[in-house]
TIFI-811994 format. One record per atom (N, C-alpha, C): residue number from 1; residue in one letter; x, y, z. Coordinates in nm, 2 decimals, padded with zeros to 4 digits. Atoms other than C-alpha are relative to their C-alpha. Layout:
PT seq type      x      y      z
PT NUM    a      X      Y      Z
...
! end
This chain:
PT seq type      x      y      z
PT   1    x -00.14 -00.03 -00.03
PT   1    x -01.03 -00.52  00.02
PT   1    x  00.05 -00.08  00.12
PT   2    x -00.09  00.06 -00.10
PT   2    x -00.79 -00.71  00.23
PT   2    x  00.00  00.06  00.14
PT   3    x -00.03 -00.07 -00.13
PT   3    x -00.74 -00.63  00.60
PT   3    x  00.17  00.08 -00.02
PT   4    x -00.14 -00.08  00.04
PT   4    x -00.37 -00.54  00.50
PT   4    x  00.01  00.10 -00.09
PT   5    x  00.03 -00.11  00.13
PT   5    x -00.52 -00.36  00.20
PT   5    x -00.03  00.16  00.14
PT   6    x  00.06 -00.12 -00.07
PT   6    x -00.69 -00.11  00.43
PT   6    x  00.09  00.06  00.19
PT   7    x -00.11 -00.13 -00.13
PT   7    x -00.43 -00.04  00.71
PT   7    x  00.10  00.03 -00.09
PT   8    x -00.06 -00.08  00.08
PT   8    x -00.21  00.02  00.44
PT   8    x -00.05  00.14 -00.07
PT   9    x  00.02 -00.17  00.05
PT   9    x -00.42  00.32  00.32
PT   9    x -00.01  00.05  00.16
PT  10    x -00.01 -00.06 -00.17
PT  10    x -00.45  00.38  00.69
PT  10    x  00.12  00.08  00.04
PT  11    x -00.11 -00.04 -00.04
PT  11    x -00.07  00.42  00.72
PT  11    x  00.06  00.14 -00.08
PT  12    x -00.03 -00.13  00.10
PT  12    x -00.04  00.62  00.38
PT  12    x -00.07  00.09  00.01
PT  13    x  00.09 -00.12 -00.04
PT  13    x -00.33  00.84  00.48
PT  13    x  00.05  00.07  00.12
PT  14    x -00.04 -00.05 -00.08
PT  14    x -00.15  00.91  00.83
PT  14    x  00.11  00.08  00.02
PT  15    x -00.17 -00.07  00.08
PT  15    x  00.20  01.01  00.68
PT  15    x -00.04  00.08 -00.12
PT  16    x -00.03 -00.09  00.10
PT  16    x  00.03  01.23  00.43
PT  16    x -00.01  00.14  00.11
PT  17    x  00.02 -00.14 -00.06
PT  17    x  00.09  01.61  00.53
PT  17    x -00.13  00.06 -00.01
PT  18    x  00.14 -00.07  00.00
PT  18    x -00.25  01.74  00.46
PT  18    x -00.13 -00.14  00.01
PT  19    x  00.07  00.13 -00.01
PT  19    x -00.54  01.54  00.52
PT  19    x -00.10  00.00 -00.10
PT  20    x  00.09  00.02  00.05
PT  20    x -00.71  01.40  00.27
PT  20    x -00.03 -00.14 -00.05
PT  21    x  00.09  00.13  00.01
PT  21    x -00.86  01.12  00.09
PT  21    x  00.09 -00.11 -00.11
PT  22    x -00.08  00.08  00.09
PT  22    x -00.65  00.81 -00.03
PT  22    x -00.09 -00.14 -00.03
PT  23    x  00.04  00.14  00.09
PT  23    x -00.75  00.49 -00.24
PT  23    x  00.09 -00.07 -00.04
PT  24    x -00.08  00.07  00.10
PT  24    x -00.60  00.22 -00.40
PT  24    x  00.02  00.04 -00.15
PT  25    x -00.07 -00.06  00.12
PT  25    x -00.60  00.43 -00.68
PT  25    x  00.08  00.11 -00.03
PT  26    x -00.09 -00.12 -00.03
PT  26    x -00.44  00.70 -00.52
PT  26    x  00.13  00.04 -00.07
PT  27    x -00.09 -00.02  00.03
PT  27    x -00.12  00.83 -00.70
PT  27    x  00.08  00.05  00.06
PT  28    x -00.07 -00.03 -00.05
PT  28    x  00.16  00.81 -00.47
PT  28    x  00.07  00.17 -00.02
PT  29    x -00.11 -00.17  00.04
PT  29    x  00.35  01.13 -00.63
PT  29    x -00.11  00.14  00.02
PT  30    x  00.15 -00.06  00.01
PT  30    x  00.00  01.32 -00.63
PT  30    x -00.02  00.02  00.17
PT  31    x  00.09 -00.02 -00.17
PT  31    x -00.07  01.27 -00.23
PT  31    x  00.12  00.06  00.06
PT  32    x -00.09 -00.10 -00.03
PT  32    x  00.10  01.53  00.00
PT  32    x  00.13 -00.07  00.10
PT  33    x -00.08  00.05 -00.09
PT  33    x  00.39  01.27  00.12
PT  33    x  00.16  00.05 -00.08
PT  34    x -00.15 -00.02  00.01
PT  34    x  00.79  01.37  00.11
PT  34    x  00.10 -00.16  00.04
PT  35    x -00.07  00.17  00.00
PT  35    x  01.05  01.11  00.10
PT  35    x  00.00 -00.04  00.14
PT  36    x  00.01  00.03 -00.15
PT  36    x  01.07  01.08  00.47
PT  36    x -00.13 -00.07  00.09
PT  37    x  00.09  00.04 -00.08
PT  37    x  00.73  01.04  00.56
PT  37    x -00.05 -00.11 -00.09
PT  38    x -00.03  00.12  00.08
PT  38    x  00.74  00.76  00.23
PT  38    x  00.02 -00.06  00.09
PT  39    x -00.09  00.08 -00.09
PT  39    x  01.00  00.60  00.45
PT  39    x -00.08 -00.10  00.10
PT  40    x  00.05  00.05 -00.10
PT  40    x  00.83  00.63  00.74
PT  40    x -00.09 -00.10  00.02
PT  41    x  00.17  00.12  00.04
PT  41    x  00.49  00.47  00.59
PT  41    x  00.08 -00.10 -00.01
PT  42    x -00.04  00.09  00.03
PT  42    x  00.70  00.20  00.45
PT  42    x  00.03 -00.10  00.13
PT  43    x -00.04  00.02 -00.14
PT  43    x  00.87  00.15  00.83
PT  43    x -00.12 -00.09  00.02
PT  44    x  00.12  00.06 -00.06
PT  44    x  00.53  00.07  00.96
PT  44    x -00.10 -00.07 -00.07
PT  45    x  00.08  00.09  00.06
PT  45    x  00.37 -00.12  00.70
PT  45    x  00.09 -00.16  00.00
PT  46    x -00.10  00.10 -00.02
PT  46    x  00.71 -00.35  00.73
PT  46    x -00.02 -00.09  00.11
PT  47    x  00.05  00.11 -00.12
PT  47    x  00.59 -00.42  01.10
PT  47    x -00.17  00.01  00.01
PT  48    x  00.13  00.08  00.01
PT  48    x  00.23 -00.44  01.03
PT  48    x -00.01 -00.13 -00.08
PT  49    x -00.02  00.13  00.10
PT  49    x  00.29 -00.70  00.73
PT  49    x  00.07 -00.08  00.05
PT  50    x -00.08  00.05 -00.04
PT  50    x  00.58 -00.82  00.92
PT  50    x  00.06 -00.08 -00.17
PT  51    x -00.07  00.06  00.14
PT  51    x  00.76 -00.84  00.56
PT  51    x  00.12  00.13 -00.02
PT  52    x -00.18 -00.06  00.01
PT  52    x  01.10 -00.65  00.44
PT  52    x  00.00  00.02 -00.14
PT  53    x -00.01 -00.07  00.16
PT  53    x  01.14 -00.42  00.15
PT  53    x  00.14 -00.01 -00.01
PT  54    x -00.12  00.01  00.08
PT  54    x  01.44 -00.47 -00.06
PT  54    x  00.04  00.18 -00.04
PT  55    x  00.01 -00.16 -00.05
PT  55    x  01.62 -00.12 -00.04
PT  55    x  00.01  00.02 -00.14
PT  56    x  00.07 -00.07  00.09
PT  56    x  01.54 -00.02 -00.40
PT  56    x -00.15 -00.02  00.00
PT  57    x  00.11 -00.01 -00.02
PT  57    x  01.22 -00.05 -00.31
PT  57    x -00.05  00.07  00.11
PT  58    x  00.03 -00.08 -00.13
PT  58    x  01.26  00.23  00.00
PT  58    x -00.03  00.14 -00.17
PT  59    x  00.01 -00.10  00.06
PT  59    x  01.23  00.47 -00.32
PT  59    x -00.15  00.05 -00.06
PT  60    x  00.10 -00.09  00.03
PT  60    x  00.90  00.67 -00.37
PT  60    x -00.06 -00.01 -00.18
PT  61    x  00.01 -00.03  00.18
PT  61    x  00.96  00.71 -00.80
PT  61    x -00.02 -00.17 -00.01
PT  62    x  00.01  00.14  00.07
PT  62    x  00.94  00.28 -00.80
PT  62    x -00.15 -00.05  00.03
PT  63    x  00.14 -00.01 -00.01
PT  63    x  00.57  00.33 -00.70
PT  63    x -00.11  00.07 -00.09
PT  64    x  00.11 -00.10  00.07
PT  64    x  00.28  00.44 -00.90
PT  64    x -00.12  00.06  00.10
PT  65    x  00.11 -00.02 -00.06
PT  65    x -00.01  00.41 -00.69
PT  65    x -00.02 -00.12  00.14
PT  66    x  00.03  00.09 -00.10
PT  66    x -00.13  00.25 -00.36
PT  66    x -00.07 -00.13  00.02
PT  67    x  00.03  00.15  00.09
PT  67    x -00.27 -00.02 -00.52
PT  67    x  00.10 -00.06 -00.01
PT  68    x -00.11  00.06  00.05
PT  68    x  00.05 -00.11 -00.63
PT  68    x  00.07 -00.03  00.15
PT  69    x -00.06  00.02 -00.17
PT  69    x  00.22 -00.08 -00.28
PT  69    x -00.07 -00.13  00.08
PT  70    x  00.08  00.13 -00.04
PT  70    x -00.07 -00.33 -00.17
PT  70    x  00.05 -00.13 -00.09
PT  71    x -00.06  00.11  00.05
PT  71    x -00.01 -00.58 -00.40
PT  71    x  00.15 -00.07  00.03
PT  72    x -00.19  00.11 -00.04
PT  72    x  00.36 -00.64 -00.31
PT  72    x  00.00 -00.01  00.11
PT  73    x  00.02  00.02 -00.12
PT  73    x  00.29 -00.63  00.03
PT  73    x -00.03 -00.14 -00.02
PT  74    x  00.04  00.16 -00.03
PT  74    x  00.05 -00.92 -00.03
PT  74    x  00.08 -00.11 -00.07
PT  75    x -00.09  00.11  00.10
PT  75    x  00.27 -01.09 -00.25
PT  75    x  00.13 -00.04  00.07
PT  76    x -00.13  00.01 -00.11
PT  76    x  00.53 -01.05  00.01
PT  76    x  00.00 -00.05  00.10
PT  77    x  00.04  00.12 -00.09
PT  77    x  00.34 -01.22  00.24
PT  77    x -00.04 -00.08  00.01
PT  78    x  00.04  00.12  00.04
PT  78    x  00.24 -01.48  00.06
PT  78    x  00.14 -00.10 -00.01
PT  79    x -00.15  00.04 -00.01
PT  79    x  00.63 -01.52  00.02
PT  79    x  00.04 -00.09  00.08
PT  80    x -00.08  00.06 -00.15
PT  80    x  00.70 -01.59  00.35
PT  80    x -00.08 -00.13  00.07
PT  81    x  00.08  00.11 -00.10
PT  81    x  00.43 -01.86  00.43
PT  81    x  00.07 -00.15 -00.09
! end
């Protein structure tokens, strides 16, 4: 896994309400996060990646899994080089 792979479960593991155990196969809707603390993760994966979500993609339901959230990250910073 990527170094951006794994502070991304880092971030999504620290914004979930209960603690438990997240993966890249994790199923965002499934893990104990509310739209806000979504948000929040999103916030700080923006300035860890130093990359910029397009605001239909601040929405929770356009995610499946944390996998998926990694992948556009990296693709988003593959963008900008």
């Amino acid at each position: 896994m990527t170094d951006i792979g794994e502070k991304i479960i880092r971030i999504v593991r620290e914004a979930c309400a209960l603690e438990e155990a997240v993966t890249e196969d994790s199923r965002l809707k499934e893990l104990s996060l509310d739209s806000l603390s979504f948000i929040s993760a999103l916030v700080q994966i923006e300035d860890e990646a130093e990359i910029e979500f397009e605001i239909e993609e601040l929405n929770m339901d356009g995610w499946e899994t944390v996998g998926d959230l990694i992948k556009a990250v990296e693709e988003k910073g593959r963008g900008k080089q």
